[in-house]
N, C-alpha and C positions, 0 to 999 in steps of 0.2 A: 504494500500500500504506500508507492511512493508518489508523492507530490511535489516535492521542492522544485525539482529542475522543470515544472512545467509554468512557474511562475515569471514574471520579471517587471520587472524598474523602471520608467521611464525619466530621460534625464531631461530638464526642460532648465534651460539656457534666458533671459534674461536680459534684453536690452534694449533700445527704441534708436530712430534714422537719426539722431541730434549729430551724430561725431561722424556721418558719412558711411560709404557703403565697403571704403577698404578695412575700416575700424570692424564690422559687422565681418567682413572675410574673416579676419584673422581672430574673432570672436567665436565663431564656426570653428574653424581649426582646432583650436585650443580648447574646444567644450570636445571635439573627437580626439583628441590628446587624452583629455582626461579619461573619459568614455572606455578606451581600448585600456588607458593604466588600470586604472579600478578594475577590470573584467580581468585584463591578465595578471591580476596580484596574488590569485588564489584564494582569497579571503573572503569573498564573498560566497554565501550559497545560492543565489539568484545572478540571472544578469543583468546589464544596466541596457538599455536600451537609449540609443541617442535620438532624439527627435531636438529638428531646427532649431533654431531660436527663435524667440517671440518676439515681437517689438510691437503689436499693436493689440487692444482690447478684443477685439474678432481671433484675433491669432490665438491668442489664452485661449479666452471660451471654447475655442473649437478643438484644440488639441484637449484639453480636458473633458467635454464631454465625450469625445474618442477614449479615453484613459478611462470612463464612467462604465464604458457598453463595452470595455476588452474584457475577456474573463483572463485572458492571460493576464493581464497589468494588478500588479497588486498595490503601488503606490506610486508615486511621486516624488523625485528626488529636483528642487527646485535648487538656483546658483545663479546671483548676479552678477556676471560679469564683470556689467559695465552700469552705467546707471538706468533700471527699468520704475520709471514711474509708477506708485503701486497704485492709483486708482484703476490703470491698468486692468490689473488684477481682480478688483472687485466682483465683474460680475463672473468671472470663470469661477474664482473661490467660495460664492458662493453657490453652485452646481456643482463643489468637489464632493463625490461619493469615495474615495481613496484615502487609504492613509497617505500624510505628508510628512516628508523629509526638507527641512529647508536647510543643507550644506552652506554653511559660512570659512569659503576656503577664497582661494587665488592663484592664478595659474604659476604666477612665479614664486620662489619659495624666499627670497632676498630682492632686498629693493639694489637695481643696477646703481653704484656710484656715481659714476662718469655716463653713463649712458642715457641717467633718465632725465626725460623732458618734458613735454606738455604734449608730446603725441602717445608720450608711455604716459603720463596719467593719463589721457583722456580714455586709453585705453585697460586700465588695470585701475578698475575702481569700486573692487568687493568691497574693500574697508566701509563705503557710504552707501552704497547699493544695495550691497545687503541689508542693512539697516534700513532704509526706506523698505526694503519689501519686507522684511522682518512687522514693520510699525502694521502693516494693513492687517497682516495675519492676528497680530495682538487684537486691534481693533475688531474684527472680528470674529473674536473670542475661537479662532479657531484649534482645536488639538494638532498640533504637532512634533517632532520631531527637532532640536536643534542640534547639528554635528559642525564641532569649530575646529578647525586645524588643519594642515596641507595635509591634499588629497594624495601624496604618497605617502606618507606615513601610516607605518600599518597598525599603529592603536586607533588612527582614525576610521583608519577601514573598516578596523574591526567592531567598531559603533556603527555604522552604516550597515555592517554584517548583521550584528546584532537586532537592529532595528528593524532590518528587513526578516530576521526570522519572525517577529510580533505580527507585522503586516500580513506574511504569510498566514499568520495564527486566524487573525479577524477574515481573510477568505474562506478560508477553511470552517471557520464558526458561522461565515453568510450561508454556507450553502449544505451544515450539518444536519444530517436526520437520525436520530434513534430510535433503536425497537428495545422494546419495552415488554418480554416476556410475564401477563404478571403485572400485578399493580405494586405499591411499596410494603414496606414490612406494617401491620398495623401497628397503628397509634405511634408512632415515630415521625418526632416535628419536622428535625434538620432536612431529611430526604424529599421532604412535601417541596411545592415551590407552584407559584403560578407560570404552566405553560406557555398563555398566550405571551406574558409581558416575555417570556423568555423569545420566544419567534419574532417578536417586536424587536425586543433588543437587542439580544445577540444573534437572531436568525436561524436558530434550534426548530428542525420541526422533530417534535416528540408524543411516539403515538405507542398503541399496545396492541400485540400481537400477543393472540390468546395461544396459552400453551398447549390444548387440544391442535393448535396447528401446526407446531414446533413437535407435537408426538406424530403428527402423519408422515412429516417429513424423515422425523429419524427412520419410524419403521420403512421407508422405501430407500434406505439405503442397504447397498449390495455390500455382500461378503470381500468382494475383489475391491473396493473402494476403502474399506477397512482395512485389509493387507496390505494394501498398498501405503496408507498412511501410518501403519504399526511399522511396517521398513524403515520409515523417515523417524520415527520417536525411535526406533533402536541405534541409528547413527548418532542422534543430535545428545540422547540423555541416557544414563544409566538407569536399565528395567531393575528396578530391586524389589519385586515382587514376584509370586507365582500364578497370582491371581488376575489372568491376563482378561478371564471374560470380563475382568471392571476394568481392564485396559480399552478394551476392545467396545465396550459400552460408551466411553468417552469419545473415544473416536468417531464413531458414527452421531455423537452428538457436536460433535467439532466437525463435522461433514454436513450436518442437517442445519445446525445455526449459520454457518458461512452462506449456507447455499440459500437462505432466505436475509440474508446482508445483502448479499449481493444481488438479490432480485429486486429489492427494493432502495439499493443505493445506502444506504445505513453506513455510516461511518462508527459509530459506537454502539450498545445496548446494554440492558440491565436484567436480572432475575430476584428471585428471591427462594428461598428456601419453603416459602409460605405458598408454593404457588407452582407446586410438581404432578398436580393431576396426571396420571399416563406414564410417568415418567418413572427410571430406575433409580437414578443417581440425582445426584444436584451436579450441574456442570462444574469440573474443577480442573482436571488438564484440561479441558475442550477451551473454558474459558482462560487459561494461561497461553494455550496456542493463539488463540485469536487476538488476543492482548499482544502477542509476540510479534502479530504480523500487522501491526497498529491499530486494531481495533479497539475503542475504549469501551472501559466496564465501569460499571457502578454495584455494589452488593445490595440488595435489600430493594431493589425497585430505584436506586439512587442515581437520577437522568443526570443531573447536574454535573455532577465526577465523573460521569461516565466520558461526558461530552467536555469536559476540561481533560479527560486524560488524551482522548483522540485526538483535540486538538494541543495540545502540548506534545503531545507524543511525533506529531506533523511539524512543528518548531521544531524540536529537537533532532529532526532527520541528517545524519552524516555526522554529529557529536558525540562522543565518548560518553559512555555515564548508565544510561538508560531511566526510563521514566514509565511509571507504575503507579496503578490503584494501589492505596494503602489506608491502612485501619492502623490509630493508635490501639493497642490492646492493656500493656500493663507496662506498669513503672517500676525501675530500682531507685530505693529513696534512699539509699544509702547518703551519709551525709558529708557532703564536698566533692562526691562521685554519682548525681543522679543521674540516670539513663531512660530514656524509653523504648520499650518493646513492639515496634510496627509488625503490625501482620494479618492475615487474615483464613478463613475457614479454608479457604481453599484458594483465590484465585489474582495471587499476588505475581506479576510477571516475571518471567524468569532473566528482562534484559535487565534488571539488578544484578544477577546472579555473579556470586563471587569465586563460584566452585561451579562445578558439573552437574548440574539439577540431575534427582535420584526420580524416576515415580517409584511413588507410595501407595499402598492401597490403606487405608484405617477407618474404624470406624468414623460418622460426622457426630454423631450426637444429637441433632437437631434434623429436622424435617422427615424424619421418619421410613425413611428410605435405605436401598443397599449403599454399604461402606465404599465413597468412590476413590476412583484414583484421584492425584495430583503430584504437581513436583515439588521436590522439598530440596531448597535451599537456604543458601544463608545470603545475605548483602554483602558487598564488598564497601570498605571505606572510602571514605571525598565528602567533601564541602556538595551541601543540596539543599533542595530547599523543600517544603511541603507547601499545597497550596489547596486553599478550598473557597468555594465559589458558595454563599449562604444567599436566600432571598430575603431580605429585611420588611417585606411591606413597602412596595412603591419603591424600591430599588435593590440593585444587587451590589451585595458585597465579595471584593474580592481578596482574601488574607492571606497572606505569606509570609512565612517565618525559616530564617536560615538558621539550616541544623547542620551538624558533622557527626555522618556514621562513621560507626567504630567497629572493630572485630566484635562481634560480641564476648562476653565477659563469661559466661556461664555455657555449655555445650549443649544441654537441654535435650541428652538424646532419644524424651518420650515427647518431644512437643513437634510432629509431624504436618509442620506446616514450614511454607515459606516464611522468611522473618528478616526482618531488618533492625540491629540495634542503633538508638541518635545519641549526641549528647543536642540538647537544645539552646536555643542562643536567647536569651543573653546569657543563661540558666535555666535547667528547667523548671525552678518553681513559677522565675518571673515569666517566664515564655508560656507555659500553663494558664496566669493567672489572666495576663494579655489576650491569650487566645480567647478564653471562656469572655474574658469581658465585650469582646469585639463577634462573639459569637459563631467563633468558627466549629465545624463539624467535628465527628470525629472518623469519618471517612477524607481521604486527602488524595491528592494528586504529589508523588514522590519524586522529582528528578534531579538525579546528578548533573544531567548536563544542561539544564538552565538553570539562569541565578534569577534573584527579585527585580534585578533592569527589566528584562524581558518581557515579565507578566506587568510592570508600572507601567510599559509603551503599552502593551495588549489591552490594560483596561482603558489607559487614554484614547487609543483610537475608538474601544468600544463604546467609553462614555459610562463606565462603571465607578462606583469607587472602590479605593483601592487602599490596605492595609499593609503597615509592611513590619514586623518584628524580628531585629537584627541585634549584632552584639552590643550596641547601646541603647539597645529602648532601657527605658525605666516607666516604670506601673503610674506614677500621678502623669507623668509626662505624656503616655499614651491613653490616660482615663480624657487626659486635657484633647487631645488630637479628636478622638471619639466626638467628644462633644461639639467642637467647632464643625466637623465634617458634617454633625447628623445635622444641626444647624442651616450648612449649608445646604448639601443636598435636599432638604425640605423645601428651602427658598426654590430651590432649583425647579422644582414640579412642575 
């Protein structure tokens, strides 16, 4: 399920006839200078696409709503040159459907001593240029992107990089649908959520597929379809069971859920343990394969994670790390050494995995069903973050908290499940106490290979709010941020 390289950037250039038409050549030039640098740097995961330059208000408008109707284009990378008057701008910026990058760079890296004159300023005039286009964007209040620094430098890039994975994020969330095995676990708040505002806002359509439909499908898969995918689990993971018919049941449930994903386009889905009519097992390697091959999951009927892990899972495409449904489950409160214990019944991914995932077969304890497979590993250590998406009434909240997993401490050779041990930031009492206060779940979106930049660009473009708990929060300090925010966002409605 890859998507990255089918996105891209367009680079929109910045300047009006005042300085003449060779000043506009060599303006051209030097926006395809940059154009070809930026693409052959490596750094990025998208491309940049050059389009003309602009110099009149028709020009804007029309290349933007071209940028509005590409599905390829996922944003807008703006750069003034030279000087582009920003009322210019006006009416295209207000018709932008794209997130925006506004690059405050310059094509030279050093001002020439001896050489420059009033044809080199007239022509090398980001320092005020971009500021005038800068002012309209303020003006009207639009979210952006701001990236300062020469465009060869690769910390530069690497924020352009960055910012374009977010961008990718809000495509991927315009055009997300989940299936919905199954309604959510009863009487459970966090998982609830209003639908529509969700389609509204972030573009989720989330609907339920009755799982008498999900049991026709499984029973019409073939023996030879099943073999063929027990092949593939015996290369990829160590079989440490003998009980291969609950291998073999998973399978065909990882053959039956894909093949109605993909009937219907579904990029994530969810289950519940409450909600197995027909069925043998509760999905647990079916739902760690699908998760493997970027589809997101939610436990318990939980759309929201589901659809924040697909899309993060889609961000983080070509990065190191891996990113997964997670449950905090239990803490070590040892003191000056507190830990928490992420994990879940069954269907935590295995691109955490720090070792060789084992399938398991054990009993689940709950839903009353045969004891199924799944894979059982441990996390590997790095800096990550956990991330969970709450509905607040009349808006959504989006919380992030950077942790650093640890080997685990304990071997826990009876607790057959996948697991991830943290330590939490800033600690885990205060990082606890933040979370509950700002009302985060305790299902999460885990990943090593994004940090909190990434999901603060993805709620801006979204138009979300946005929470962030790091090694310096402190509890009055962030009780104080809550308040202001809730504040505002009300005005906002």
């Amino acid at each position: 399920m890859s998507n990255m390289k089918r996105y891209e950037f367009w680079f929109l250039t910045g300047s009006q006839h005042l300085y003449g038409e060779e000043t506009l050549r060599q303006v051209e030039e030097h926006s395809k200078i940059m154009v070809d640098g930026l693409n052959n740097s490596g750094l990025l995961p998208c491309k940049v696409v050059y389009k003309p330059i602009v110099t009149t208000p028709d020009q804007i408008t029309k290349v933007i709503k071209e940028a509005n109707y590409d599905d390829n284009c996922a944003g807008i990378i703006t750069w003034m040159h030279t000087f582009s008057p920003s009322k210019m701008w006006i009416n295209g910026f207000t018709l932008l459907e794209k997130p925006y990058c506004h690059f405050h760079t310059q094509f030279n890296r050093e001002i020439p001593d001896e050489e420059i004159d009033m044809d080199f300023m007239n022509l090398n005039q980001s320092a005020h240029g971009d500021r005038e286009h800068g002012f309209i964007a303020a003006r009207l209040r639009m979210p952006r992107k701001i990236v300062v620094g020469y465009w060869e430098d690769e910390d530069v890039i690497d924020k352009i990089g960055n910012w374009m994975r977010s961008a990718v994020g809000v495509a991927v969330s315009k055009n997300l649908k989940v299936m919905r095995f199954g309604d959510n676990m009863r009487q459970v708040a966090v998982t609830e959520g209003d639908k529509v505002e969700a389609q509204i806002k972030l573009g989720w359509q989330v609907n339920t597929v009755a799982v008498g439909d999900l049991v026709q499908v499984i029973n019409e898969v073939t023996d030879k379809q099943v073999d063929d995918l027990i092949e593939e689990y015996k290369e990829k993971y160590t079989i440490a069971t003998d009980n291969m018919d609950a291998v073999r049941y998973q399978a065909k449930l990882e053959i039956a859920m894909k093949k109605l994903l993909e009937a219907e386009g579904c990029g994530a889905f969810t289950n519940t343990f409450e909600d197995l009519h027909g069925m043998e097992q509760l999905p647990g390697l079916a739902t760690q394969r699908l998760t493997e091959a970027g589809y997101g999951y939610g436990g318990e009927g939980d759309w929201k994670v589901s659809a924040m892990t697909h899309i993060m899972k889609q961000m983080a495409e070509g990065l190191e790390g891996g990113t997964a449904f997670m449950e905090d489950y239990t803490y070590d409160l040892t003191k000056g050494r507190e830990l928490s214990l992420g994990a879940h019944m069954l269907e935590v991914c295995p691109s955490l995995a720090g070792d060789k995932p084992r399938i398991e077969v054990h009993p689940l304890g709950i839903g009353g069903k045969a004891d199924p497979a799944r894979l059982v590993f441990k996390g590997h250590p790095g800096d990550a973050i956990v991330v969970s998406l709450v509905d607040m009434g009349g808006r959504f909240r989006l919380i992030v908290q950077d942790i650093e997993a640890v080997d685990p401490i304990y071997e826990m050779p009876n607790l057959p499940v996948a697991r991830v041990m943290w330590k939490a930031k800033p600690d885990l009492l205060t990082g606890a106490e933040c979370w509950i206060l700002a009302g985060g779940a305790h299902h999460t979106v885990l990943s090593y290979a994004l940090n909190a930049r990434h999901m603060q660009d993805f709620a801006e473009m979204m138009g979300i709010e946005f929470v962030h708990i790091h090694k310096d929060t402190k509890v009055d300090d962030f009780k104080q941020l809550l308040f202001l925010q809730d504040i505002a966002w009300k005005l906002n409605r």
